[in-house]
C-alpha positions as CSV (number, residue, x, y, z in Angstrom):
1,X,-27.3,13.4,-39.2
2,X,-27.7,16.2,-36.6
3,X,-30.1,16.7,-34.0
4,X,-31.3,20.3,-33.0
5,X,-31.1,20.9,-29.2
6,X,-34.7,21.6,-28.2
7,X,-35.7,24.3,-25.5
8,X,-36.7,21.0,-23.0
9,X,-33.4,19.6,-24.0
10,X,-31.9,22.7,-23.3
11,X,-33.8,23.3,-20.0
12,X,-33.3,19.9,-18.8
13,X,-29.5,20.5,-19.3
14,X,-29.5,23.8,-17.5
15,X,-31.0,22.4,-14.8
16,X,-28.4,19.7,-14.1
17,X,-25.2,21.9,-14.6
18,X,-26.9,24.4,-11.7
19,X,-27.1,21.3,-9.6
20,X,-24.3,19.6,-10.3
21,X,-21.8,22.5,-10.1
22,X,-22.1,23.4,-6.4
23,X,-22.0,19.6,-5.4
24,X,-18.5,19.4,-7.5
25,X,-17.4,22.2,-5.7
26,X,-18.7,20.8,-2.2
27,X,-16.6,17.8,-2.6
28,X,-13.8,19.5,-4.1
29,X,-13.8,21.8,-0.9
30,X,-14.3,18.8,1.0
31,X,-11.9,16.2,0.2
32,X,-9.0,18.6,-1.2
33,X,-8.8,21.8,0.6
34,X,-6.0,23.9,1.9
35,X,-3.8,21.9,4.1
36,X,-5.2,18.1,3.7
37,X,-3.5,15.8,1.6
38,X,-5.1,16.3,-1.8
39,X,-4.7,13.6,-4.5
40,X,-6.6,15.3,-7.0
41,X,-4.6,17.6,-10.0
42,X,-6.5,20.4,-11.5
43,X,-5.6,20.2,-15.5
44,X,-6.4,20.9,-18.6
45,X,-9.5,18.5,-18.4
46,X,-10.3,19.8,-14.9
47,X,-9.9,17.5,-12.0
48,X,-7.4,15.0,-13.1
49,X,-6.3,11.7,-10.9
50,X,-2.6,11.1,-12.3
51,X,0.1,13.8,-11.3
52,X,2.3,15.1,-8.5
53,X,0.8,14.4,-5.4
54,X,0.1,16.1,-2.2
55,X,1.0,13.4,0.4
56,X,1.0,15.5,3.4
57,X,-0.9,14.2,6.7
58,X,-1.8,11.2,8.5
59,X,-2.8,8.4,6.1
60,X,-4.5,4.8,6.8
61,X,-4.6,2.0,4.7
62,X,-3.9,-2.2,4.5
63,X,-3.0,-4.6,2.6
64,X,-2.6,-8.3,1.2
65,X,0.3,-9.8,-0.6
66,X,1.2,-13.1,-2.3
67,X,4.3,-15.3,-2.2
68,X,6.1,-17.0,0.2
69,X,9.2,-17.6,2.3
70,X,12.8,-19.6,2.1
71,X,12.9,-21.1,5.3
72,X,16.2,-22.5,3.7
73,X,18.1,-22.0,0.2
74,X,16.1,-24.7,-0.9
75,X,13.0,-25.0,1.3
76,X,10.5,-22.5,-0.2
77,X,6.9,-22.4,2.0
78,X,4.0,-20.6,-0.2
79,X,2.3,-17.5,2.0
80,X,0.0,-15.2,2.6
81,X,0.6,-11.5,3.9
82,X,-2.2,-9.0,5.3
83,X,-0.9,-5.3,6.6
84,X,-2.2,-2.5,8.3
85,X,-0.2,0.9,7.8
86,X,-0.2,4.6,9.1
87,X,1.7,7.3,9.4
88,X,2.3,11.0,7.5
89,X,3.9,12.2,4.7
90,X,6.5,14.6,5.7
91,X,6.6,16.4,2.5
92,X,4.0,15.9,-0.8
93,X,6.7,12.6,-2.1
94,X,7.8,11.2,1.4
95,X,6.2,9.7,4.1
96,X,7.0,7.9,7.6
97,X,4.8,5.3,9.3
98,X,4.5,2.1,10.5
99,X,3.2,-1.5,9.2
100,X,2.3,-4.4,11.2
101,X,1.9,-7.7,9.1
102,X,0.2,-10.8,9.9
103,X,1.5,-14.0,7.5
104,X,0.1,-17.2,7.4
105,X,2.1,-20.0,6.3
106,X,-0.3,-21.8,3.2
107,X,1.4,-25.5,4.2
108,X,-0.2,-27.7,6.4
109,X,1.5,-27.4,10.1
110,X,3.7,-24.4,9.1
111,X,2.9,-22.1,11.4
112,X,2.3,-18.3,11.1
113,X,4.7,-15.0,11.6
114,X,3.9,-11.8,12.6
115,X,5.6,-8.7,13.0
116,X,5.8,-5.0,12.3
117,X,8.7,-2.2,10.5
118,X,9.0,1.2,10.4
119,X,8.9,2.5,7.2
120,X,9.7,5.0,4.6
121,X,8.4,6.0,1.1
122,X,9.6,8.0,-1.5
123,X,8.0,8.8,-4.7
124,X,10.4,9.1,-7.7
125,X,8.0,10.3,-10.6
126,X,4.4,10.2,-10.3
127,X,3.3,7.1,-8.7
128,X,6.7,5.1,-9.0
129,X,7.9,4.6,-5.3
130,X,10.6,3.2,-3.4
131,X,9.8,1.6,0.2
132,X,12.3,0.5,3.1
133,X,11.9,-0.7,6.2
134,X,13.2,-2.1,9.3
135,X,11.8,-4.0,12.4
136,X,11.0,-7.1,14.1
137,X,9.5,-10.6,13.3
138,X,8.1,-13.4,15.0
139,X,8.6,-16.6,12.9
140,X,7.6,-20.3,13.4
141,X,10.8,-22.5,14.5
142,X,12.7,-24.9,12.1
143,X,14.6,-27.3,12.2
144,X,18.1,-26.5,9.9
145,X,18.9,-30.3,9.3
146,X,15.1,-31.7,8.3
147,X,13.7,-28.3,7.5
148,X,10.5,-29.1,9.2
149,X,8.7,-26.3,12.2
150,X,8.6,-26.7,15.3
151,X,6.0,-25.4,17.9
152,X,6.6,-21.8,18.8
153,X,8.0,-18.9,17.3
154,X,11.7,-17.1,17.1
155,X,12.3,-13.7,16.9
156,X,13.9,-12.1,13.8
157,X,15.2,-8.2,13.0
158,X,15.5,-7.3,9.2
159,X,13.6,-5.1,7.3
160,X,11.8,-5.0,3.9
161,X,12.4,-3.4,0.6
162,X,9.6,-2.5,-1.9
163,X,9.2,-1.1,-5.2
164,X,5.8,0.1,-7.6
165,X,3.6,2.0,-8.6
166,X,0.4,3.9,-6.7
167,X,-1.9,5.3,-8.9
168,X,-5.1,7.5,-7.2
169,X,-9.0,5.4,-7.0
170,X,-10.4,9.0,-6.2
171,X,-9.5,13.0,-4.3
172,X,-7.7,11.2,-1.1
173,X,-7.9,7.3,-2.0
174,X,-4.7,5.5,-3.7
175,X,-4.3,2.2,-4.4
176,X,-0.1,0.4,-4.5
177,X,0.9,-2.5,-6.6
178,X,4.8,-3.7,-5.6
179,X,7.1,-6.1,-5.5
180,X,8.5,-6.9,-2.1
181,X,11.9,-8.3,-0.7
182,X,12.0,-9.3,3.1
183,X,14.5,-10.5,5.1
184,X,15.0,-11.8,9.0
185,X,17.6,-12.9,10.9
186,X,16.8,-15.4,13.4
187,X,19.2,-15.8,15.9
188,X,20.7,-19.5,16.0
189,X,20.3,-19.9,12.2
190,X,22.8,-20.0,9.3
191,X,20.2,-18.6,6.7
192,X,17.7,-15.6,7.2
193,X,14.1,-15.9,6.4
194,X,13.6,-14.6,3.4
195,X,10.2,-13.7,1.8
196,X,9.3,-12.5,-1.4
197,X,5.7,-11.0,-2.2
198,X,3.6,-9.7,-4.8
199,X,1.1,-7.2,-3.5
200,X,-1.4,-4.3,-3.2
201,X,-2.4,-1.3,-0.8
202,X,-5.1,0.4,-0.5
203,X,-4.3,4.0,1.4
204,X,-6.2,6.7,2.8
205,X,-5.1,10.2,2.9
């Protein structure tokens, strides 16, 4: 069955391309012009989200992560991990910054850690990246021989190691889903505190 386009039809449509062109181009302008960090591709299809990047200047974002930490070889504590992270990209696949981390402890009586790295990213192909970073940590006390915290907290140095996949929500949002591996070494101790997450980041560019 086919349907003839009427003149009102045909009008009507008219109408909405004249209006909606400019305002495509106003936020094209606004979100991706000439020296911001543009994560938008222009394609075959037009705009297109997936593709090489532009990841150059100051970005903002945060995050949350799932897992937990081996106090011990065989003392595993469930946790919780939120971040805030900033920094610029250096060229349109690296960027330096910095992440502070708060992470509470999901176990009764178990205390909290906080702590902050600073960090590098690289992006491999598209949206697969590789993370790294190094800092501080403050973690709750334990006991080696019973396992069990202790008030206060001890200070740690390690870093972190990540690695996903970012794909683009819109022209200057992304959003990160990675695995991560972190380790501190907490003076005093035999074993480091190691902490392994599942999460997601949410950046600004």
């Amino acid at each position: 069955m086919v349907f003839a386009m009427t003149p009102r039809r045909l009008r009507r449509r008219t109408r909405w391309s004249l209006v909606g062109l400019p305002l495509a181009a106003g936020l094209v302008a606004a979100f991706g012009g000439p020296g911001e960090a543009s994560a938008a591709v222009r394609g075959r299809q037009g705009i297109e989200i997936e593709g090489a990047q532009d990841r150059r200047g100051f970005y903002i974002g945060g995050g949350v992560g799932f897992g937990g930490t081996f106090f011990y070889y065989d003392d595993f504590i469930p946790a919780t991990r939120m971040e805030l992270d900033f920094g610029g990209g250096v060229t349109k696949n690296f960027t330096l910054g910095a992440s502070l981390h708060v992470m509470p402890y999901l176990v009764r009586d178990s205390g909290v850690a906080f702590g902050g790295d600073v960090e590098a990213t690289g992006y491999m192909w598209r949206g697969f990246y590789a993370r790294g970073g190094l800092g501080f940590a403050g973690v709750p006390r334990a006991d080696e021989e019973s396992g069990e915290t202790r008030p206060g907290l001890s200070m740690g140095l390690g870093g972190k190691a990540e690695a996903g996949y970012e794909f683009w929500l819109s022209a200057t949002a992304a959003m990160g889903v990675g695995v991560t591996y972190d380790a501190r070494f907490v003076p005093g101790t035999t074993y480091p505190r190691q902490t392994l997450l599942i999460g997601l980041r949410v950046t600004r560019f």
